[in-house]
C-alpha positions as CSV (number, residue, x, y, z in Angstrom):
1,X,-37.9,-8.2,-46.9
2,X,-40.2,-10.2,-44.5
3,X,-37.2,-11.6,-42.6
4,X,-34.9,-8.2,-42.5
5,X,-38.3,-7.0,-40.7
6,X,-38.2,-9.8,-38.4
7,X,-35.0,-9.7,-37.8
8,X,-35.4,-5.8,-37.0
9,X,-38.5,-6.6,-34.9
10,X,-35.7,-9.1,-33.2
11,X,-33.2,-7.0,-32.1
12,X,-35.7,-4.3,-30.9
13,X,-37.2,-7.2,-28.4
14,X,-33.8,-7.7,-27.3
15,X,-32.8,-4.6,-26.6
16,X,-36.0,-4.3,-24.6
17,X,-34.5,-7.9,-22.4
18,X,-32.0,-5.7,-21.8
19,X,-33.5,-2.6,-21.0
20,X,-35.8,-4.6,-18.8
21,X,-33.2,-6.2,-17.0
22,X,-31.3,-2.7,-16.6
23,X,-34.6,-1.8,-15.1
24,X,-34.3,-4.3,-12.2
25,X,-31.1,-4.1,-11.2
26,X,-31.9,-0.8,-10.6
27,X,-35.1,-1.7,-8.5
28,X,-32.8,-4.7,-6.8
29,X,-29.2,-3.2,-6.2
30,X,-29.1,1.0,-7.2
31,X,-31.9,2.5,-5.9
32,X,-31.0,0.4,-1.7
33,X,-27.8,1.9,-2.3
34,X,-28.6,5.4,-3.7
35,X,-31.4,5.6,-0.7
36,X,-28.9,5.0,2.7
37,X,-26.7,7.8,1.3
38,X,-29.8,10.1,1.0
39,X,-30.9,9.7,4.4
40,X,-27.5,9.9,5.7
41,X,-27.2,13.6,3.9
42,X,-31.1,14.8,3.9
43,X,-32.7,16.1,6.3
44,X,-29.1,16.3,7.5
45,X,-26.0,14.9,7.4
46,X,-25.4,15.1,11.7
47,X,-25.0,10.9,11.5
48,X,-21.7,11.3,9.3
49,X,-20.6,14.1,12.0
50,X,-21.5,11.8,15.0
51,X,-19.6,8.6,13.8
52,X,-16.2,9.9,12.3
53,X,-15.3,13.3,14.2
54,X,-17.7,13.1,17.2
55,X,-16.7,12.3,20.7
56,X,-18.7,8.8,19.7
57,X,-16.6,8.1,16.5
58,X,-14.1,6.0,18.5
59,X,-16.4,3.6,19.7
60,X,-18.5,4.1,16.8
61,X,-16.0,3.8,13.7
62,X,-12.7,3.9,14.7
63,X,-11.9,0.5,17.2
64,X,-14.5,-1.2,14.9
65,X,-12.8,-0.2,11.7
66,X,-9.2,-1.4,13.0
67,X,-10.7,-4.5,14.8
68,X,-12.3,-5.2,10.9
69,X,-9.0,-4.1,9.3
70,X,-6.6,-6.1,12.0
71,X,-9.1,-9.3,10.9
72,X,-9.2,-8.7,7.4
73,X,-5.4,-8.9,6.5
74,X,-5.1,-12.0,9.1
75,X,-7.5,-13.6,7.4
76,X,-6.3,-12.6,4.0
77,X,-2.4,-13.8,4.8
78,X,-3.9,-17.1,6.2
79,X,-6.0,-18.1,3.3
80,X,-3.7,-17.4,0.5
81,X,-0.7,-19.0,2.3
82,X,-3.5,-22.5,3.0
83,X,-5.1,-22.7,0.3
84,X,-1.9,-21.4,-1.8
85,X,-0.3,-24.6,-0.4
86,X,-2.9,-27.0,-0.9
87,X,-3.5,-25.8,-4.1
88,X,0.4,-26.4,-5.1
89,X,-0.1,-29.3,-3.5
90,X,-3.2,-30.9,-5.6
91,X,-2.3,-29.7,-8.9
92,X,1.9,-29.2,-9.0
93,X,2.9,-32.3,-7.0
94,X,2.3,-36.0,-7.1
95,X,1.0,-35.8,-3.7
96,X,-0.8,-39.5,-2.8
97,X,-4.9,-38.5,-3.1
98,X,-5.2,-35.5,-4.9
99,X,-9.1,-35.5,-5.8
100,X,-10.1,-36.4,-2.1
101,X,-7.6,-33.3,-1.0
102,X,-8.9,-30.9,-3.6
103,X,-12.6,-31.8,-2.9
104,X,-12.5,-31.6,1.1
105,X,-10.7,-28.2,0.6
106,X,-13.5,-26.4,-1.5
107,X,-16.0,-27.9,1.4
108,X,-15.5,-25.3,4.1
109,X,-17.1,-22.4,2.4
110,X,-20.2,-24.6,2.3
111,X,-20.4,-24.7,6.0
112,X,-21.6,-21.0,7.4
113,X,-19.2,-19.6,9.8
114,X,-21.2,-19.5,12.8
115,X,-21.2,-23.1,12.5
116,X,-17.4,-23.1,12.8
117,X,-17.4,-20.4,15.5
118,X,-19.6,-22.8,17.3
119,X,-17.2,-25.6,16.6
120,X,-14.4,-23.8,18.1
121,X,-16.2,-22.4,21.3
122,X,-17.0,-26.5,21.7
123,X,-13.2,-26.8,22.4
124,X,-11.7,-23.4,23.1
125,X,-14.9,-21.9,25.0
126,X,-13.8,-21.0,28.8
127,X,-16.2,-19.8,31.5
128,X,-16.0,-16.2,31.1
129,X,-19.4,-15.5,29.6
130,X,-22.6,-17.6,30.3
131,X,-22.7,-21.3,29.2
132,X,-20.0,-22.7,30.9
133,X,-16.5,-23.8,29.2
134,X,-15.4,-26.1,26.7
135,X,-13.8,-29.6,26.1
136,X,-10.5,-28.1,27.2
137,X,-11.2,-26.6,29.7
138,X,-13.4,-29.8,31.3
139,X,-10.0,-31.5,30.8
140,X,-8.7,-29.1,33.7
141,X,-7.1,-27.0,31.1
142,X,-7.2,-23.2,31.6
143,X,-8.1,-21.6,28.2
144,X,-7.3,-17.8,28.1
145,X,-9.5,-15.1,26.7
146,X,-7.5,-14.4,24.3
147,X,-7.9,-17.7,22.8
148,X,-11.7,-18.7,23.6
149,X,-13.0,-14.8,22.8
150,X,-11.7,-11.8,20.5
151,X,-9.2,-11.4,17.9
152,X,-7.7,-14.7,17.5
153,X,-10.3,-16.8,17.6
154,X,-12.5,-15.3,15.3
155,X,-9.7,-14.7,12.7
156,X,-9.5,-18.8,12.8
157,X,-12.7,-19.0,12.2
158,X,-12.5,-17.3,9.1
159,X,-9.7,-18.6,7.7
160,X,-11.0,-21.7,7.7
161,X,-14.4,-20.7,6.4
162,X,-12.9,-18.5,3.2
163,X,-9.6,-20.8,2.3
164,X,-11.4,-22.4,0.0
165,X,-11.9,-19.6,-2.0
166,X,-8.6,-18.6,-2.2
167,X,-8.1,-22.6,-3.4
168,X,-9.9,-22.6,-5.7
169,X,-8.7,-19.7,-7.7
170,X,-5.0,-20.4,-6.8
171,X,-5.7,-24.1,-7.9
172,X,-7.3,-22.6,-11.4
173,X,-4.5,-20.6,-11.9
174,X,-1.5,-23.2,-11.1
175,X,-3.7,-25.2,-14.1
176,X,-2.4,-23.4,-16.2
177,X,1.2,-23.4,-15.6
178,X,2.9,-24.9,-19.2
179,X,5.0,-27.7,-18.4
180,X,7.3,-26.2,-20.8
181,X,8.7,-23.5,-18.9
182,X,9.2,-25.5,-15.9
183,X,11.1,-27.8,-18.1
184,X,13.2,-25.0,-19.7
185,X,14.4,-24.0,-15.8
186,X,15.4,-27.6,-14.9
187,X,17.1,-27.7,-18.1
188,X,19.2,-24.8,-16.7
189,X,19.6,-26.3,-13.4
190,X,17.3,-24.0,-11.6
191,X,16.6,-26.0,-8.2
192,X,12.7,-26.6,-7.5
193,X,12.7,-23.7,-5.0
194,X,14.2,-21.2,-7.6
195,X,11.4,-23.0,-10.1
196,X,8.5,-22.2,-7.4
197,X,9.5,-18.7,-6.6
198,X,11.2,-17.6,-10.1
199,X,8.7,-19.1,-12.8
200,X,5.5,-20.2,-10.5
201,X,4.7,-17.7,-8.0
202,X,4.6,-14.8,-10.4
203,X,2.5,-17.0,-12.8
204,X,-0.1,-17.3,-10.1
205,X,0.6,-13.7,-9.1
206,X,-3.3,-12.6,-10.1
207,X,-4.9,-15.3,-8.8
208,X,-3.2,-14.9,-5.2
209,X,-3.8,-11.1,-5.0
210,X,-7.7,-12.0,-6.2
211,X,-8.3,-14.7,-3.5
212,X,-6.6,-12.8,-0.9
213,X,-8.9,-9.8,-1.9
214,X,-11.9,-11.8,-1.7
215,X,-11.1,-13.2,1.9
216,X,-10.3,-10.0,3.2
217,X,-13.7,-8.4,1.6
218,X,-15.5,-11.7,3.3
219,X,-13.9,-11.1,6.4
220,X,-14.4,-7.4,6.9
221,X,-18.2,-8.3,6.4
222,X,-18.4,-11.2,8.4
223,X,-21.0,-11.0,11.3
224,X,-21.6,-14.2,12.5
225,X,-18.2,-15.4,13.6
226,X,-17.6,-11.6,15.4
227,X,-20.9,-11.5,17.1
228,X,-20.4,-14.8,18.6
229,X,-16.8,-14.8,19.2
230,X,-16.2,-11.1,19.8
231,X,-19.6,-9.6,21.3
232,X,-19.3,-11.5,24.5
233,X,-16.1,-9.6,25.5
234,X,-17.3,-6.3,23.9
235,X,-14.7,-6.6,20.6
236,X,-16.7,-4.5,17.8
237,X,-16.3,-4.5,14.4
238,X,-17.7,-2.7,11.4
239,X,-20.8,-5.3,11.0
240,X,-21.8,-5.8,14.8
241,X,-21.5,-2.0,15.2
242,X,-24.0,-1.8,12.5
243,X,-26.2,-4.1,13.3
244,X,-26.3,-2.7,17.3
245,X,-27.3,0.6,16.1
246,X,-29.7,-0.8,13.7
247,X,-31.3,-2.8,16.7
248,X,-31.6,0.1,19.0
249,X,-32.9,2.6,16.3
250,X,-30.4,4.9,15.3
251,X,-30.6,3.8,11.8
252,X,-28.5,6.9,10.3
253,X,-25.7,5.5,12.2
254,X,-26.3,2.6,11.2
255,X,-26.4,3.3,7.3
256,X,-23.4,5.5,7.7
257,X,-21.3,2.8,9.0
258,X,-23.0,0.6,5.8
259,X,-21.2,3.5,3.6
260,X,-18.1,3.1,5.1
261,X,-18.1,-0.5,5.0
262,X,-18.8,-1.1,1.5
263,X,-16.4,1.6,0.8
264,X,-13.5,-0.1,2.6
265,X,-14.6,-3.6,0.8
266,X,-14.7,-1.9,-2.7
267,X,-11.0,0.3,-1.8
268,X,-9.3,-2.8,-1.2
269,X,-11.0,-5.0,-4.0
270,X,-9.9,-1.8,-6.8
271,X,-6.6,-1.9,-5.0
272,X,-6.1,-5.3,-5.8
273,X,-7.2,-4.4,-9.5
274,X,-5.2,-1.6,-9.9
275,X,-2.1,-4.2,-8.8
276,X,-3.3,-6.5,-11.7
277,X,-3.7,-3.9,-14.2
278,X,0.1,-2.3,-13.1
279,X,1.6,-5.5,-14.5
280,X,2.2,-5.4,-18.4
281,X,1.3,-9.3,-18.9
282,X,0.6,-12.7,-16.8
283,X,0.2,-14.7,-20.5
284,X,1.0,-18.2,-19.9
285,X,-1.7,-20.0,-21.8
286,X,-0.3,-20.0,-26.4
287,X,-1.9,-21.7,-28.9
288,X,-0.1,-24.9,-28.0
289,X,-1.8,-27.2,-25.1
290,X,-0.4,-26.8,-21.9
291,X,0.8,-30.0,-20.2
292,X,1.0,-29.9,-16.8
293,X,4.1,-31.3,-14.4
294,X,4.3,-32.5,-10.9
295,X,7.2,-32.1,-9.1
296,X,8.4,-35.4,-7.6
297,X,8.6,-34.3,-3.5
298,X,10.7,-37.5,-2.9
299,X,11.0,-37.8,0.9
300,X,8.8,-35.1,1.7
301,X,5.7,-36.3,0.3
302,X,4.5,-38.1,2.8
303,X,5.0,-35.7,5.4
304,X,3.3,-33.2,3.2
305,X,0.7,-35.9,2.4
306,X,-0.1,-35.6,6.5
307,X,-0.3,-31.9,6.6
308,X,-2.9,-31.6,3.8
309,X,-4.6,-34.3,5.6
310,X,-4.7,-32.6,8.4
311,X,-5.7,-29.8,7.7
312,X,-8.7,-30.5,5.7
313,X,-9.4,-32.7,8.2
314,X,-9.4,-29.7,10.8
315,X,-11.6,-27.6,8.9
316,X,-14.2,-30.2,7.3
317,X,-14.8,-33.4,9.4
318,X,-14.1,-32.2,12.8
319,X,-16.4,-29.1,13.2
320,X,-19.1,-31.4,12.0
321,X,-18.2,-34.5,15.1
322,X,-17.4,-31.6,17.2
323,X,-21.1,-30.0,16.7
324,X,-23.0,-33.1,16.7
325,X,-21.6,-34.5,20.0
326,X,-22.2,-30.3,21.7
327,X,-25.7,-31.5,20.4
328,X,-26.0,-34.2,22.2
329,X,-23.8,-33.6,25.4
330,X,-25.1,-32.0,28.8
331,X,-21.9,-30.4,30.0
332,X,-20.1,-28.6,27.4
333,X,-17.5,-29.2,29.6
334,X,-17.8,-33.3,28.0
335,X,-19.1,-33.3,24.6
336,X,-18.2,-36.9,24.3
337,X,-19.8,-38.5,27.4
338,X,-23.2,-39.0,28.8
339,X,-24.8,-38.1,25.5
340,X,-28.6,-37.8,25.1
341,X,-31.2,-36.9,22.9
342,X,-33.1,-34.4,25.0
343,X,-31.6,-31.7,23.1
344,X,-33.5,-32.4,19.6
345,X,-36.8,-34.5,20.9
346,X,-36.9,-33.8,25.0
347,X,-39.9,-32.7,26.9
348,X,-39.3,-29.6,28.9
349,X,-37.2,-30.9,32.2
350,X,-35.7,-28.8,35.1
351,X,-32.8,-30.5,35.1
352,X,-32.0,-29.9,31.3
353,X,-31.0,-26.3,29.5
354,X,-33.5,-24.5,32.2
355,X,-36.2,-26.3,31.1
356,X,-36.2,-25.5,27.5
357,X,-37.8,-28.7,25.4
358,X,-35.7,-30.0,22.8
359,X,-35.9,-28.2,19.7
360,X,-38.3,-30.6,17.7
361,X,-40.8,-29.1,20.6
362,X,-40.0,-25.3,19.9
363,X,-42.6,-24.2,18.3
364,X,-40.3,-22.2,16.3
365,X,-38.5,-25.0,14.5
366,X,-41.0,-26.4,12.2
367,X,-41.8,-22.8,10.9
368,X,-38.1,-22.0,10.5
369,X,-37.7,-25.1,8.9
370,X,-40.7,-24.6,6.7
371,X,-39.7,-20.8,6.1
372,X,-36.0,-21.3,5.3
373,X,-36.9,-24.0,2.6
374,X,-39.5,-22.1,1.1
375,X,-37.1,-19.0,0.6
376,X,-34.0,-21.0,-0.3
377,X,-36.0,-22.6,-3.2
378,X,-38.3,-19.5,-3.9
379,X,-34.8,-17.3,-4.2
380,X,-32.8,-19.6,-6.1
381,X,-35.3,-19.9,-8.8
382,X,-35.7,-15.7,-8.7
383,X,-32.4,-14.9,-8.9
384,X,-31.4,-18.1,-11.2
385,X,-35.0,-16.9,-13.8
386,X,-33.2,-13.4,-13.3
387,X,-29.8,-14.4,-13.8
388,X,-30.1,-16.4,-17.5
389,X,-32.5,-13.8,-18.3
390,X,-29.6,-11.4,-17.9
391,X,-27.2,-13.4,-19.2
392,X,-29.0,-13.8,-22.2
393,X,-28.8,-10.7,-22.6
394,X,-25.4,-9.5,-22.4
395,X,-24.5,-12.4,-24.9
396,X,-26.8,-12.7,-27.4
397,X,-26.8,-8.5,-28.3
398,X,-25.1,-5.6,-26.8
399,X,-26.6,-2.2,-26.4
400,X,-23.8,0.4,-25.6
401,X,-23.9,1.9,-22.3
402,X,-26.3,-0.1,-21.0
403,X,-25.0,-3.6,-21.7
404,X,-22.2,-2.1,-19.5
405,X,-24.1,-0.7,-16.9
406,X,-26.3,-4.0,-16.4
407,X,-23.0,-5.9,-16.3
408,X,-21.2,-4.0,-13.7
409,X,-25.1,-3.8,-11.6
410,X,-25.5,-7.4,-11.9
411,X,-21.6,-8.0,-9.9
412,X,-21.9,-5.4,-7.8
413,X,-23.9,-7.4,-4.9
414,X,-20.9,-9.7,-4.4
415,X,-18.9,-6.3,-3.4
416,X,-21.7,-5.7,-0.8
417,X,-21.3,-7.0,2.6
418,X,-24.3,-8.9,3.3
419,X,-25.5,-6.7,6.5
420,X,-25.1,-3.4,4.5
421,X,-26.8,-4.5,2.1
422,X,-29.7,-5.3,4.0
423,X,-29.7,-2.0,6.0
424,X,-29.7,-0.8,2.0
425,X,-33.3,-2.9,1.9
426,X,-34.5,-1.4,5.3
427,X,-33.6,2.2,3.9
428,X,-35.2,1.9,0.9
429,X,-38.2,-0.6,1.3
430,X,-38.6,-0.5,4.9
431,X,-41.1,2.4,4.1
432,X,-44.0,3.3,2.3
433,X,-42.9,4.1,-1.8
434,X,-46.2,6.1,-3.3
435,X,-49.2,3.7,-3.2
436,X,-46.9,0.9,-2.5
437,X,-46.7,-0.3,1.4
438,X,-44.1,-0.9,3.3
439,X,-42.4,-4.2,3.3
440,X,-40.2,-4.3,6.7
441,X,-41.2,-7.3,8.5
442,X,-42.3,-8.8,5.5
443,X,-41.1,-12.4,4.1
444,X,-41.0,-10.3,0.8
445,X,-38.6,-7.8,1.8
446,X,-36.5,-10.4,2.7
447,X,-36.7,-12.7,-0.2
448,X,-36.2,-9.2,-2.5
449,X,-32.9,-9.1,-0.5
450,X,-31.6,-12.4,-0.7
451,X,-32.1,-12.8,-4.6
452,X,-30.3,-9.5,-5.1
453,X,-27.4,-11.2,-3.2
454,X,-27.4,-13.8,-5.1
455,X,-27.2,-12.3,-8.5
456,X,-23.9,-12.8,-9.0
457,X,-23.6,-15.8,-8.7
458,X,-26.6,-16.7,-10.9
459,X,-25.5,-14.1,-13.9
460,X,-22.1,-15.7,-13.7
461,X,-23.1,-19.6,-13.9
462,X,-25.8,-18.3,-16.7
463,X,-23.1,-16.5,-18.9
464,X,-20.3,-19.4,-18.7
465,X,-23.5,-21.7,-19.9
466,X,-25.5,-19.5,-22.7
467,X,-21.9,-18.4,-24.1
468,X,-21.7,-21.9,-24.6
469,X,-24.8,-22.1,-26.8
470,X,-23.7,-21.1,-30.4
471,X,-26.0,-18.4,-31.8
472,X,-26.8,-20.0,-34.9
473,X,-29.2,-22.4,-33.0
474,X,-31.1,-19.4,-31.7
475,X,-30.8,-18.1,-35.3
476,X,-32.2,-20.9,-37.1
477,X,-35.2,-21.1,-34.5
478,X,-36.1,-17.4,-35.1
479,X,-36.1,-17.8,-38.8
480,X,-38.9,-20.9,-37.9
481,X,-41.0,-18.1,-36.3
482,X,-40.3,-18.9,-32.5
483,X,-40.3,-16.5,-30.3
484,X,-38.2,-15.3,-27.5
485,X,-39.7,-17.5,-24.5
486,X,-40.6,-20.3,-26.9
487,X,-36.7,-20.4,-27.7
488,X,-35.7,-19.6,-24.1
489,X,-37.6,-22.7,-23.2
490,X,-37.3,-24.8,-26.2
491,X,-33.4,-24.3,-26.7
492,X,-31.6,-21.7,-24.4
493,X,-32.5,-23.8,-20.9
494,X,-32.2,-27.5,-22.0
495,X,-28.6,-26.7,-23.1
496,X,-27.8,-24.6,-19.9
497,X,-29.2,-27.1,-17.2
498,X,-26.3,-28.3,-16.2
499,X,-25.0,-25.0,-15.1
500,X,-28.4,-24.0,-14.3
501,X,-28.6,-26.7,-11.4
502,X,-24.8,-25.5,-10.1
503,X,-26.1,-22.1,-9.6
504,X,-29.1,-22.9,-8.2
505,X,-27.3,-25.2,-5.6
506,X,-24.9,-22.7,-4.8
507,X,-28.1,-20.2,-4.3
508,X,-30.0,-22.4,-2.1
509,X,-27.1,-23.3,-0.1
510,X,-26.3,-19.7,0.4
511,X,-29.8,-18.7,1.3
512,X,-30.0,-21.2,4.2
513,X,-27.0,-20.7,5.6
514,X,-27.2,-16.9,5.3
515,X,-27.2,-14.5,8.9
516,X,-25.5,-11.3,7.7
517,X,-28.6,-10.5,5.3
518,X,-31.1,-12.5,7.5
519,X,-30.2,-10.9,10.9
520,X,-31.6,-7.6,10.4
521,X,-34.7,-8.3,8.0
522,X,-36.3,-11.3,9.9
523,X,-39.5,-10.9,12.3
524,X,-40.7,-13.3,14.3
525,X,-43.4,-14.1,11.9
526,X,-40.8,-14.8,9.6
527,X,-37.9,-16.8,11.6
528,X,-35.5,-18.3,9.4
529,X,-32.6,-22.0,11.1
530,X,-29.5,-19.4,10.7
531,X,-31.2,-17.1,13.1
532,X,-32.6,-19.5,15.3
533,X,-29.3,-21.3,15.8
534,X,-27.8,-18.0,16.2
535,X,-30.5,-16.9,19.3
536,X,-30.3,-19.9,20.6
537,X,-26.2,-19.4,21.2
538,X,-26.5,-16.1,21.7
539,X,-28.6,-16.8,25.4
540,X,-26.1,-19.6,26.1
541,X,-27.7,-22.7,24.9
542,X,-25.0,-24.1,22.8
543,X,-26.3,-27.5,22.4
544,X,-29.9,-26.1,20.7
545,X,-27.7,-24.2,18.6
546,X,-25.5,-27.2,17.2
547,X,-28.3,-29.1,16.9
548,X,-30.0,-26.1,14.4
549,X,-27.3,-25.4,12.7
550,X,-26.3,-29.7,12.0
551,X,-30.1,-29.6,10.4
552,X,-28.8,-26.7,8.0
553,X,-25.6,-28.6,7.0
554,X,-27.7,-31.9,6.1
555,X,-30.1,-29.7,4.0
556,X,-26.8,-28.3,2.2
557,X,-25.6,-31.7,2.0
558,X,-28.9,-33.1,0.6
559,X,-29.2,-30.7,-1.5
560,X,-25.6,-31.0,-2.9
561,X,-26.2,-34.4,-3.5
562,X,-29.4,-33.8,-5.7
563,X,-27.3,-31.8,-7.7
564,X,-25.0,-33.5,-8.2
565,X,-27.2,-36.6,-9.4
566,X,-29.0,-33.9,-11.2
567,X,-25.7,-32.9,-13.3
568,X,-25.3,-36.4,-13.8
569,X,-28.4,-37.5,-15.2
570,X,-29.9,-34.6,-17.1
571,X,-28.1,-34.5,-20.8
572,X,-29.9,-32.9,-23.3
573,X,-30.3,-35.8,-25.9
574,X,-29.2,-32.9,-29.0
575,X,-25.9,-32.1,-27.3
């Protein structure tokens, strides 16, 4: 009788977890969302009228929604076709160096984009805007526009940055692919073309349509490779529109192009499901272990070999030489020559960047530095505490409805683009709620933010981890009289902390490297590296902004390789 109590008692504290964490999911991701479409509608709904059917919609919404649209399917097409290829290529083929290949690709996605629109304007840049030109054009090469500025480049840019997604889910996928049928078709005589296009491709089918999705949803959200690629020949799109009317006040604007935006992201995301869910089966996976098979690419595999090579090559190493010699170079024109350290520890000289000092001597630096470390950590650990909290949840007990609804809350942020969402934050918090102040300007509003961004990705590593955990452990501590936290602590987060440390590295990495959140809730009290590197190219002083941005790759790299010791080392001793 005493332990059917208990175990009533139980299940009523659970069900409050997850009524708690229904609670602030609400408070972190509804209530922004719910509160821009208010105040787009109440007092009155004039900002809906003055961006789609005014004589200020085609500047407003129109050109920016076709310049997004235009760079959302390029990037899209590009990254399923690259990272579809080096994903065949890694997992399908006996290609020489498959593990170097298959970890260099995954790597771009950890550098921000604005570092690799900075990389690019070190070669392509020409001498339109302020700054001067690039490494081509200091070679006596004339660059066009439409190669330095606009379209082109900055859909690159972002294929490069958001391949690796698409690898990584196409490379998943192809895992999967049963030796046996391939064997079947060569039994037949089907050549390795038919094999590839007949058996393979529509294996892989979902995993294409899902990684293209998530580039184009990236893409369309993207500010930092637009606003330094596009802005300085006027080229809007959805997120620099929003953020410009943000920055000059008209905020209804501003949250009515957030609506549209997310709208267009989550269209084409329940497009792509709606494809999925059109097909009656993508089964490849029986009871019987699937043993994969390489095709043998005879003649062409070293050729192949060099491509990979190549491009990995293109879109890891290079950016990285290419930004630390901008850093260190006083003509853009010649990154690689006369190279100097005035950039990173000079005094203020005439002769150098208008006499800016070098950016150890801006007395910005340290306190970005200081604040972007503090918040990377700080979130990570909120939205990671958040994030198993949840997880526990969902998998230990389900409560109808609202297991649902805290499931569905909990992924929603990844659906968001990053700058709606924080004009979302601005909407909401921005003001005065009751007794409560308001929190615009404040480090607090920003950090709320960020670890609402990175739920997703916290819920995600915390459910693959405590599904893991067999129940009966948590069983047998509750019959022992331990409570929730004492088990939580005791049991639930030893056996998780491998996953635990993957999702706070991929949180922390995030955070530092984020600009489309960060760009409209910092204040100067509270500057942040992305935003400083960011300023710093946006006035023309590329080499302050390589050198910035270069500190935030070796904090991701740092960081990266504490995890990765971290994986290593910690084993629970009862696993």
């Amino acid at each position: 009788m005493t332990l059917s109590l208990g175990r009533i008692g139980s299940a009523i504290r659970r069900q409050g977890l997850t009524f708690a964490m229904a609670l602030a999911l609400v408070v972190l991701v509804a209530a922004p969302l719910a509160t821009i479409l208010i105040q787009t509608l109440f007092p009155s709904a004039q900002a809906w009228f003055d961006v789609l059917a005014s004589r200020l919609s085609q500047n407003l919404f129109w050109r920016p929604t076709i310049n997004s649209m235009i760079i959302g399917i390029g990037v899209a097409a590009g990254c399923v076709l690259l990272g579809g290829f080096l994903a065949w290529l890694v997992v399908m083929t006996d290609i020489p160096g498959r593990p170097v290949i298959a970890f260099m690709a995954t790597l771009p996605f950890m550098i921000p984009s604005f570092a690799t629109a900075l990389a690019w304007g070190t070669v392509f840049r020409n001498g339109r805007v302020g700054g001067g030109g690039g490494l081509l054009e200091g070679l006596g090469v004339s660059v066009p526009d439409w190669l330095s500025w606009g379209m082109t480049p900055t859909i690159i840019v972002l294929i490069a940055h958001y391949y690796a997604l698409a690898f990584t889910v196409i490379a998943a996928s192809l895992a999967t692919v049963n030796a046996d049928l391939v064997e079947a078709a060569q039994m037949t005589g089907a050549s390795r073309k038919r094999i590839l296009f007949g058996i393979v491709l529509p294996i892989v089918t979902p995993a294409i349509i899902a990684g293209g999705s998530l580039a184009f949803a990236g893409a369309v959200s993207n500010f930092a490779a637009p606003a330094l690629l596009g802005l300085p020949v006027r080229m809007q799109t959805l997120s620099t529109r929003l953020f410009g009317m943000i920055e000059i006040g008209q905020t209804e604007r501003g949250y009515v192009l957030a609506i549209l935006l997310i709208g267009i992201s989550a269209v084409i995301l329940g497009l792509s499901n709606r494809l999925l869910s059109g097909r009656r089966s993508f089964a490849t996976i029986s009871g019987k272990g699937a043993r994969p098979r390489r095709f043998s690419l005879g003649g062409a595999r070293l050729p192949l070999a060099a491509a990979a090579w190549i491009i990995c090559f293109l879109t890891t190493i290079l950016p990285l030489v290419l930004m630390l010699a901008a850093s260190l170079a006083p003509s853009s024109l010649s990154p690689f020559s006369d190279w100097t350290l005035h950039y990173w520890i000079g005094n203020s000289d005439p002769a150098f960047a208008r006499g800016q000092p070098g950016i150890v001597h801006n007395p910005q630096l340290l306190s970005a530095l200081t604040t972007t470390l503090i918040l990377g950590v700080s979130v990570a650990l909120a939205a990671n505490i958040i994030g198993i909290l949840i997880a526990v949840a969902l998998t230990r007990q389900k409560v109808p409805f609202v297991s649902s609804i805290v499931s569905q809350l909990a992924f929603l942020p990844m659906l968001l683009p990053g700058i709606a969402f924080a004009a979302a934050y601005i909407a909401l918090y921005g003001a005065p709620i009751g007794p409560f102040p308001a929190l615009y300007g404040t480090k607090l509003l920003l950090g709320l933010a960020l670890t609402a961004a990175m739920l997703p990705f916290a819920v995600q590593t915390g459910r693959a981890t405590v599904a893991q955990i067999s129940g009966d452990i948590d069983e047998a501590a509750l019959m022992t009289g331990a409570g929730f936290f004492q088990r939580l602590y005791a049991i639930t987060l030893p056996l998780a902390a491998r996953g635990l440390v993957a999702g706070l590295l991929i949180s922390f990495v995030n955070v530092i490297g984020d600009l489309a959140i960060t760009i409209l809730l910092y204040t100067p009290t509270s500057p942040l590296l992305a935003v400083l590197s960011y300023s710093y190219a946006s006035d023309g002083f590329y080499q302050f902004a390589n050198a910035v941005t270069l500190i935030i790759l070796i904090i991701s790299m740092l960081a990266t390789g504490a995890a990765t010791l971290l994986r290593g080392t910690r084993r629970p001793s009862f696993v």
